[in-house]
C-alpha positions as CSV (number, residue, x, y, z in Angstrom):
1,X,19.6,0.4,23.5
2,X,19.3,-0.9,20.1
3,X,15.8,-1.8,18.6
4,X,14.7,-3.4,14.6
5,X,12.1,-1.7,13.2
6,X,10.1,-2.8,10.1
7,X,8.9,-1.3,7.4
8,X,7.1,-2.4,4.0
9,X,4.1,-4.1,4.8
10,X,1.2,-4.0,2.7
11,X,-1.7,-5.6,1.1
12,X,-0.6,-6.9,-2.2
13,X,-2.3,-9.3,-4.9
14,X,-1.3,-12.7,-5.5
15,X,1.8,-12.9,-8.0
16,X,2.5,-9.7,-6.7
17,X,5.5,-7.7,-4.9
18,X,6.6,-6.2,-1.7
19,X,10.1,-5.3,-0.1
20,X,10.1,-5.0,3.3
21,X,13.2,-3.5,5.2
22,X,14.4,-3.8,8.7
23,X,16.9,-0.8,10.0
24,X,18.5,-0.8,13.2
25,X,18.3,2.3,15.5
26,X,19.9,3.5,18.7
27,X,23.2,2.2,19.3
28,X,25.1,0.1,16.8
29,X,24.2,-3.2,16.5
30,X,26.6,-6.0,16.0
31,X,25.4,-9.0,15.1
32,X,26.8,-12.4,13.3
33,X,23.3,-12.6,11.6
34,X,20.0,-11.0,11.1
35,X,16.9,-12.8,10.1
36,X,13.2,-13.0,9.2
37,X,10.4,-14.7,10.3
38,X,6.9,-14.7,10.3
39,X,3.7,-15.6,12.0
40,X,0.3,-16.4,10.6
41,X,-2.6,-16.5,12.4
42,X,-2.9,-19.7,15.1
43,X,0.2,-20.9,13.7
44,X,4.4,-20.7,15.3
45,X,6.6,-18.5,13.9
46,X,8.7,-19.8,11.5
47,X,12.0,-19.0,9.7
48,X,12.1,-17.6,6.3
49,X,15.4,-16.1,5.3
50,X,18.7,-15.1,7.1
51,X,22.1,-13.8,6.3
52,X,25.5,-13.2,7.7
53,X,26.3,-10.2,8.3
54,X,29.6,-10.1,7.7
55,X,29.8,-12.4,4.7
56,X,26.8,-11.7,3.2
57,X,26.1,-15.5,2.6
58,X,22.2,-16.3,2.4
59,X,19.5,-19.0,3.3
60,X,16.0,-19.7,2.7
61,X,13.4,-21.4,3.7
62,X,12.1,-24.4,1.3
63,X,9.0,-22.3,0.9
64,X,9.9,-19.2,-0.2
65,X,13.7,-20.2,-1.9
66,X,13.6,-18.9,-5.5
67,X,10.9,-16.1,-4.8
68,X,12.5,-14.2,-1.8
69,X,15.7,-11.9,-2.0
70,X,17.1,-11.2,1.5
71,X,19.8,-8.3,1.5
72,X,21.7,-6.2,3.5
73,X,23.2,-2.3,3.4
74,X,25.7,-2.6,5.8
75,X,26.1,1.5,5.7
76,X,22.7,1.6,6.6
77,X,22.8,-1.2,9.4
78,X,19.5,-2.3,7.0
79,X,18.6,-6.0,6.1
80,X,16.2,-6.3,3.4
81,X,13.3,-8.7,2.0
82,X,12.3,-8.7,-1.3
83,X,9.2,-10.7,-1.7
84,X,8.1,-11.7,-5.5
85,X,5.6,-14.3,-6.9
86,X,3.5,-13.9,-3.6
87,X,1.3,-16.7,-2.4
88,X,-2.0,-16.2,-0.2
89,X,-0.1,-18.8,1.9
90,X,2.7,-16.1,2.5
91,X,-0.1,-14.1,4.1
92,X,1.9,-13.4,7.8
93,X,3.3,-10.7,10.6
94,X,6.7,-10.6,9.8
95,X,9.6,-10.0,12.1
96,X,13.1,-9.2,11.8
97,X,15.8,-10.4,14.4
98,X,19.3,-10.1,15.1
99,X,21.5,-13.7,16.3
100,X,24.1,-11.4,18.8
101,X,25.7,-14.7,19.8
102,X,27.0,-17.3,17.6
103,X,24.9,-20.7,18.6
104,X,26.1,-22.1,15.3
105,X,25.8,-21.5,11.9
106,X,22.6,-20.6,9.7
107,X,20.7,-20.2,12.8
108,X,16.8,-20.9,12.2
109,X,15.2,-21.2,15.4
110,X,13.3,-18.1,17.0
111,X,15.5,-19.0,20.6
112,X,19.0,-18.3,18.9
113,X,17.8,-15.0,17.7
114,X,17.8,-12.6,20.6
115,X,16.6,-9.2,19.5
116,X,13.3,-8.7,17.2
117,X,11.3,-5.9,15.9
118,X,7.7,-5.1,16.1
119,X,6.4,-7.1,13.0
120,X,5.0,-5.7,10.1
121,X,1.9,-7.2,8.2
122,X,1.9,-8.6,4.8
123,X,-1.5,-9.8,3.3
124,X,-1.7,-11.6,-0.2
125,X,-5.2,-11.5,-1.8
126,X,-6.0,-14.5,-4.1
């Protein structure tokens, strides 16, 4: 059984920075793309960033395009997220996922991912 597993939260100041990282253990996964989200309190989850795993093509979200930095290390079966310029707003659990079936292309809905990870914490002090 495969299962994502975060790592990176933190408390941070705003205009500050944190990577967060998202490796895969158990069996190998295989997926077309691998995602993150995140969840603020009383609010849905929402997409931020995703990339194909095989091409390594990227997407954003309008609200964090130009300060994020998804990546992946495909030795490692790791996708990463490098957070900069950090907003209270951006204040949030966030969860990686794996899209294991290939609804279409840029998928940015929490349904067409199928596999997620615990969540890890991020909290931006103003």
């Amino acid at each position: 059984q495969v299962q994502l597993v975060e790592s990176g939260g933190g408390l941070v100041q705003a205009g500050g920075s944190l990577r967060l990282s998202c490796a895969a253990s158990g069996r190998t996964l295989s997926a077309y793309y691998r995602g993150w989200f995140r969840q603020a309190p009383g609010k849905e989850r929402e997409f931020v960033a995703g990339i194909n795993w095989s091409t390594g093509g990227t997407y954003y979200s309008d609200s964090v395009k130009g300060r994020f930095t998804i990546s992946r290390d495909n030795a490692k079966n790791t996708v990463y997220l490098q957070m900069n310029s950090l907003k209270p707003e951006d204040t949030a659990v966030y969860y990686c996922a794996a899209n294991r079936y290939l609804y279409g292309l840029r998928p940015t809905t929490v349904s067409e991912y199928e596999l997620w990870g615990q969540g890890t914490q991020v909290t931006v002090s103003s």
